[in-house]
C-alpha atoms as one frame of an Amber mdcrd trajectory, in Angstrom:
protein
  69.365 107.046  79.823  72.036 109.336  80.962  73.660 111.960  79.154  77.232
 112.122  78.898  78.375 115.813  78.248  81.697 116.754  75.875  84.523 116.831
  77.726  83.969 113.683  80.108  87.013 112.078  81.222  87.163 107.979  81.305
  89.912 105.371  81.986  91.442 102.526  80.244  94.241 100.434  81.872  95.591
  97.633  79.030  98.135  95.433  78.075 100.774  98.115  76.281 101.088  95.896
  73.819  97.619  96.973  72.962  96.048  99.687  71.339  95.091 102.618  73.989
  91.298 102.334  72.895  90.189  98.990  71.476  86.573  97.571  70.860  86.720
  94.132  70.951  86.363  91.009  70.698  87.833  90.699  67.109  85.522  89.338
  64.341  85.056  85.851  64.380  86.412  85.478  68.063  83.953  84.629  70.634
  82.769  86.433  73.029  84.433  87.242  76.671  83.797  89.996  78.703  80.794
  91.121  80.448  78.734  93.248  77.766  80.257  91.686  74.643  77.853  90.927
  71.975  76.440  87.337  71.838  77.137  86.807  68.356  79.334  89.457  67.193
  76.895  92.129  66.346  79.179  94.704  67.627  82.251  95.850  69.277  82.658
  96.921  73.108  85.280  99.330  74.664  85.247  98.625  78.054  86.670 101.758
  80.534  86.173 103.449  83.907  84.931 106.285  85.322  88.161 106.981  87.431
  91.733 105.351  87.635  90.415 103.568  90.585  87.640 101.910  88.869  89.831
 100.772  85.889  92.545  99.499  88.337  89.712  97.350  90.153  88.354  95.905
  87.131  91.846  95.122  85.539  93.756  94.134  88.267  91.790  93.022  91.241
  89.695  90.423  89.289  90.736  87.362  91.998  88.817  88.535  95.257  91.651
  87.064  97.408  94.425  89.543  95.610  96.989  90.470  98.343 100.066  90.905
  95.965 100.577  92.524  92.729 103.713  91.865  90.777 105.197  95.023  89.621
 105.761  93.506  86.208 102.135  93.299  85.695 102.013  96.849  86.532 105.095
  97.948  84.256 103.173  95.639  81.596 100.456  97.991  81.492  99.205 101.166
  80.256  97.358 103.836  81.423  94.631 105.618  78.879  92.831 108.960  79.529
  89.787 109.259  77.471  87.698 112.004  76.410  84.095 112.355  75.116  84.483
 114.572  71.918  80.636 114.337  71.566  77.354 114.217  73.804  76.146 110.686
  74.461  73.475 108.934  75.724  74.060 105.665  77.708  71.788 102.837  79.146
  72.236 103.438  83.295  72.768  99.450  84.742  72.669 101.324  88.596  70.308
 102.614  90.561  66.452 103.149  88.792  67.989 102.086  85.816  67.802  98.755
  86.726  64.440  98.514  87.378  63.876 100.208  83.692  66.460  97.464  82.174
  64.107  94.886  84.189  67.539  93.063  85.874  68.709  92.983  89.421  72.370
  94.054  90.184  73.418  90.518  90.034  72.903  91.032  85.808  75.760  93.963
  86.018  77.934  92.526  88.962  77.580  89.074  89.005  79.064  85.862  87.049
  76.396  85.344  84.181  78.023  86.413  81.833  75.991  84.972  78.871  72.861
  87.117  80.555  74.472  90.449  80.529  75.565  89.876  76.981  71.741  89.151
  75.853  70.586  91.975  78.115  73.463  94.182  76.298  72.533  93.241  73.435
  68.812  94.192  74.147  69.980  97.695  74.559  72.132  97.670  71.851  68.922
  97.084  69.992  67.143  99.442  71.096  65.353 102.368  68.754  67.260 105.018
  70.335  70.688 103.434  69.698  72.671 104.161  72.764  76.197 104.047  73.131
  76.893 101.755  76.019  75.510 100.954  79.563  77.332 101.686  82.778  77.417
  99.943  85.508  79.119  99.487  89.134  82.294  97.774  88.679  82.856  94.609
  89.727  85.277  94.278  91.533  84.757  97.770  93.477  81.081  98.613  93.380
  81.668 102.298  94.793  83.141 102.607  91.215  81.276 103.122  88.001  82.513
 101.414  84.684  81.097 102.265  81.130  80.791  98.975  78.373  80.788 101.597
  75.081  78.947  99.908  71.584  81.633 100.618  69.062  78.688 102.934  67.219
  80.057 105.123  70.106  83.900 105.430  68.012  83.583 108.421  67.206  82.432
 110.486  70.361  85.939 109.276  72.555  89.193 110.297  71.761  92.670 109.141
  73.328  94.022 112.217  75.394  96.960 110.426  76.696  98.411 106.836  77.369
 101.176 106.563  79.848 102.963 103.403  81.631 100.810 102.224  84.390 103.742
 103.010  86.905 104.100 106.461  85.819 102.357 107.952  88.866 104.390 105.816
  91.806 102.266 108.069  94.474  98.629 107.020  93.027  99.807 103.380  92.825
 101.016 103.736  96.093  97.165 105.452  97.807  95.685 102.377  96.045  97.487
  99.968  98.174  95.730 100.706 101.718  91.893 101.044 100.440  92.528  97.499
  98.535  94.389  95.727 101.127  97.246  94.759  98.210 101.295  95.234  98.233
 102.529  96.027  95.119 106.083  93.509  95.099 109.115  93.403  92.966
């Protein structure tokens, strides 16, 4: 497990049509992302560890990405998130995978159906964590944290801004990931 101190800073990028911290997927709806749970046992918040990490996993989810459309930037939001209470998480990286009993390809790769049972198993667990990280994606020098929605009351939204509010960030991301941002 590692321990998440007070104060902790994490990411969201989203639709701004959305709320700035959301567990999903609504009740009754099935499952999607990565860590979701199988059968609706709970809610996951999905952020990242930097800007970086949430721009990779929200926006860079085709491998052959060259362009962005600045529409789907302006469409978006960007959420800083604070930990308002220590937390302990389930570590998918590193050691921890051996202690989960997966290989990488169970955090990084396209099974989805097998994370969510493996989430699930953690969820389970005695110790009730709050979440798992895990190397993003779609940039595995990043780390990205799946939260369990028992974890609602340790974040709180700092700040949500437009996605395009910081033109010089957007602009540093553009050489590292190979992608123009177009009109």
């Amino acid at each position: 497990m590692e321990r998440i101190i007070v104060g902790t800073i994490w990411w969201r990028i989203h639709r701004a049509e959305h709320e700035p911290l959301r567990f999903g997927p609504s009740p009754g709806t099935v499952p999607h992302h990565r860590f979701d749970a199988p059968a609706g046992e709970y809610r996951v918040a999905y952020v990242g560890g930097t800007r970086e990490a949430s721009f990779a996993e929200v926006l860079l989810r085709e491998p052959d990405v060259d362009y962005i459309a600045m529409d789907e930037i302006r469409a978006r939001r960007l959420t800083r998130i604070r930990v308002r209470r220590a937390m302990a998480i389930a570590a998918l990286h590193g050691p921890g995978l051996v202690r989960a009993g997966i290989s990488a390809a169970a955090t990084t790769g396209d099974d989805d159906p097998r994370s969510r049972q493996m989430a699930h198993r953690i969820w389970a667990r005695p110790e009730h964590p709050d979440g798992v990280t895990y190397r993003a994606r779609h940039d595995d020098g990043e780390m990205s944290v799946a939260l369990f929605d028992r974890a609602a009351d340790a974040i709180e939204v700092v700040e949500s801004v437009p996605l395009d509010d910081d033109p010089p960030w957007l602009a540093s991301l553009a050489i590292p990931y190979g992608v123009e941002f177009i009109p």
